[in-house]
N, C-alpha and C positions, 0 to 999 in steps of 0.2 A: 554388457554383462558385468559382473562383479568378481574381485579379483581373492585369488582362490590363496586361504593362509590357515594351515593348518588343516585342508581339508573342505575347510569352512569359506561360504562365499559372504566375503563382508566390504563395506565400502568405506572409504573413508571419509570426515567430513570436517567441518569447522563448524561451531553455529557462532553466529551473532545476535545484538539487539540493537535495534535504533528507536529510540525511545520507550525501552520498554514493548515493543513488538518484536517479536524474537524469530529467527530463519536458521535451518540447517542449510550451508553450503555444500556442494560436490560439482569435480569438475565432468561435465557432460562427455568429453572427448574419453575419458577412464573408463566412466561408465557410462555404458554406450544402451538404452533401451528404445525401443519406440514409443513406448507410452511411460513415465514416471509418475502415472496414478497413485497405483498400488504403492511405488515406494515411497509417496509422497505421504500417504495414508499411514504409513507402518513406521515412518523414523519420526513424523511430527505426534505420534499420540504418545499422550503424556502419562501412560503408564506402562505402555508394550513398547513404546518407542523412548528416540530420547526427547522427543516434547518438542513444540513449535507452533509459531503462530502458521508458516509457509513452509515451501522447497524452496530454493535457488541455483538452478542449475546453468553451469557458466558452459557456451558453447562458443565456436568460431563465429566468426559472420565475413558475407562476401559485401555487406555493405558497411559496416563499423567495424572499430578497435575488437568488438565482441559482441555477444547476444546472449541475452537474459529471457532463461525460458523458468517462469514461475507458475507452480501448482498450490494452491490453497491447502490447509490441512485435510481436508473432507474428500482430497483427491484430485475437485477440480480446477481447470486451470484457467488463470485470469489473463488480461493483455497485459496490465503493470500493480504492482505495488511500490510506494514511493518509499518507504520504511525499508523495504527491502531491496529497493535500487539503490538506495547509500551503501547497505551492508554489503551489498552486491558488489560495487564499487569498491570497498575496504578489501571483500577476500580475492579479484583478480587483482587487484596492484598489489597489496601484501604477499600474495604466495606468487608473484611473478609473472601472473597472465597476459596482464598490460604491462609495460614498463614507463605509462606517460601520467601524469599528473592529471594531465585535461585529455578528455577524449569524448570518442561518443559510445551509445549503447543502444543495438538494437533489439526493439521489443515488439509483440504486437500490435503496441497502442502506436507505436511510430520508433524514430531513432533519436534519443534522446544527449544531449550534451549535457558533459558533468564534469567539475573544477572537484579534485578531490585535497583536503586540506592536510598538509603530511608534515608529521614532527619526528623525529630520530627516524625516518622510514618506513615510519606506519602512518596509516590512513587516520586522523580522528575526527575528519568531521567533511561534510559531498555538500557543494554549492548543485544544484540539478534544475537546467534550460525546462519545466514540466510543458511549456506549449500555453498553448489559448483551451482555454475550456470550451467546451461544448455545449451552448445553451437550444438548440431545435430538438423538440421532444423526440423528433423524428430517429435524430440521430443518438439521443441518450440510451438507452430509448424509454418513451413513457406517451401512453397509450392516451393521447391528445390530440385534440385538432387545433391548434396554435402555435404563435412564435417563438415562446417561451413557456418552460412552467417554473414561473417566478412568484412566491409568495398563493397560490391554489389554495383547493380545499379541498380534503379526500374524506372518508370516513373510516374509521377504524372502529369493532365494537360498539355501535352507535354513536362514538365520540367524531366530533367534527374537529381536523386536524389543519391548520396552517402549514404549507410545503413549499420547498422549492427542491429544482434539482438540476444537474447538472452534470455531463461527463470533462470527466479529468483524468482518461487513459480506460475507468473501469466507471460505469454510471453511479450515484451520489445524491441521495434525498437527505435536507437540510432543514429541520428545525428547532425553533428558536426555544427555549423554557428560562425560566425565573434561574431555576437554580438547577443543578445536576442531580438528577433523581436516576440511581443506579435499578431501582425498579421500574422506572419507566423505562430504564433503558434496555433494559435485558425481560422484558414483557411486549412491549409496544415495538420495539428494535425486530426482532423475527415477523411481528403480524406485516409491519411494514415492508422489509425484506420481500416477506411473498404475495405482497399485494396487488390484483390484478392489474391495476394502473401498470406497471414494470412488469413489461411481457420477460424481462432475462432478469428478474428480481432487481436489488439494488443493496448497495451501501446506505447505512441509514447514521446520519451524524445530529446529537444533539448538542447545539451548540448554543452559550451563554456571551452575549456581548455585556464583556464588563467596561469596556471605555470606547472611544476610537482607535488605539492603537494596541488592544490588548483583547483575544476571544480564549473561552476555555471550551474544549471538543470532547465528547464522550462517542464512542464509535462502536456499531454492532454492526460489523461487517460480512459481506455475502459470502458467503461458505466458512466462516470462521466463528462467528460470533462474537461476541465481545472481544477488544483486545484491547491493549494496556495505551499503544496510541496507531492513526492510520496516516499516513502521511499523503497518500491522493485523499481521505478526507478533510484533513485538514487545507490541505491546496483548496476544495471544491467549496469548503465552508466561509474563506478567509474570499475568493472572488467571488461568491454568491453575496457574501457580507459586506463588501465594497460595490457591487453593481444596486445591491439597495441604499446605497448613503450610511451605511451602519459602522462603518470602518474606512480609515484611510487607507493608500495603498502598500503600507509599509505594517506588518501585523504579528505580533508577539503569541503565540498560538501555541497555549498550555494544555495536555492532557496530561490522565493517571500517571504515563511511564516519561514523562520528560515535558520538553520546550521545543519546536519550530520556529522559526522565523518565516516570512513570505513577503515577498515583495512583487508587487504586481505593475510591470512598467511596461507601458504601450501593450498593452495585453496582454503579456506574456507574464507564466507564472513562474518566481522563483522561490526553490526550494532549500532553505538550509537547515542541516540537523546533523547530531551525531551517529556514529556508528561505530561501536564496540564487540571487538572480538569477548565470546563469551569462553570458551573450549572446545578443545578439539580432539578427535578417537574416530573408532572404527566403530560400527555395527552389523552382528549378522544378519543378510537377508535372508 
């Protein structure tokens, strides 16, 4: 429940950004609910609330350092978001919760290792262990009878569409265009999202190979919509763009709100990015 000041039941919170995708922080043990739908719904909207791409709420774990339970703006809740597994990282070591630099995070999609980069005591910037992607439709999921869906063809409004996809904690359709068309993104971004190919819909990443060592991402993400950057998109577009020869394993990974890094060694994907406390207050529920 939420803690009662003035009367009034309000929570307190922190938000951050990592790259321009922005999270309200609260620690889960404070406020203690069973479901953080509704409050997920009521602090991230951006004119009744105080705005947000996500929730992050930091709980104990009987298997890690801690456990990151994350709810999408619209309410519901995802197994990871990478964007806000850094920021996640920035406000348990900053306000105390961990006291370790390196540690693990347990999350739905698995338990994740994270190197957090700290100057005068604060976090600015999460090296993050993200794992092997998931290429069997089976397991993405995405409504196929094959070993991959790498490079496909779906239809969208009579238009025939080149795809790939991919889980990387949250499932991840991948393609390619000339140049970053914010119309296609936030038009074609939703029809694909709930396209019946993806029985549990999908992250939809448009992404531009400008060299081999260099992609830029535009992301209309599942229950959010547009956002400024996604960092499991980015992870799923940078090893999709490496298993077709399009990119080496070391990958510069620019969206709207920032830069990534990615490095993808013996299969495994690494994550680095920043994460920036934004402000911090109270709200009443």
């Amino acid at each position: 429940m939420g803690v009662s000041i003035g009367g009034d039941f309000v929570i307190e919170f922190i938000k951050l950004h990592g790259a321009g995708n922005d999270f309200i922080a609260i620690d889960g043990e404070k406020y203690i609910y069973e479901d953080y739908s509704e409050i997920a719904r009521k602090m991230c909207h951006r004119r009744f609330g105080i705005g947000a791409d996500g929730l992050l709420v930091a709980k104990p774990s009987d298997v890690a350092d801690c456990c990151m339970i994350y709810y999408n703006s619209d309410g519901t809740r995802a197994k990871m978001c990478g964007n806000g597994l850094r920021c996640f990282v920035k406000y348990v070591h900053d306000t105390g919760l961990v006291d370790k630099d390196e540690f693990e995070v347990e999350t739905l999609a698995g338990i994740i290792k994270v190197r957090a980069n700290v100057e005068y005591g604060k976090v600015v910037s999460v090296r993050a262990d993200m794992g092997r992607a998931e290429l069997s439709p089976e397991k993405i999921p995405v409504d196929y009878a094959g070993s991959d869906f790498l490079s496909k063809t779906i239809e969208v409004d009579g238009q025939q569409i080149n795809i790939s996809a991919a889980l990387v904690g949250v499932p991840h359709a991948v393609i390619y265009v000339d140049t970053i068309d914010m119309e296609k993104v936030t038009t074609l971004g939703p029809k694909i999202e709930n396209h019946s190919i993806f029985p549990d819909r999908t992250n939809v990443n448009f992404v531009k190979v400008v060299d081999k060592s260099n992609l830029r991402v535009a992301t209309w993400e599942r229950g959010c919509g547009y956002t400024l950057a996604c960092g499991t998109g980015i992870c799923a577009s940078a090893y999709i763009s490496n298993i077709l020869g399009l990119v080496s394993e070391s990958v510069n990974v620019e969206s709207e709100g920032g830069k990534l890094k990615i490095d993808i060694i013996d299969g495994l994907i690494y994550m680095d990015g920043p994460a920036v406390k934004i402000c911090e207050g109270v709200m009443e529920v």
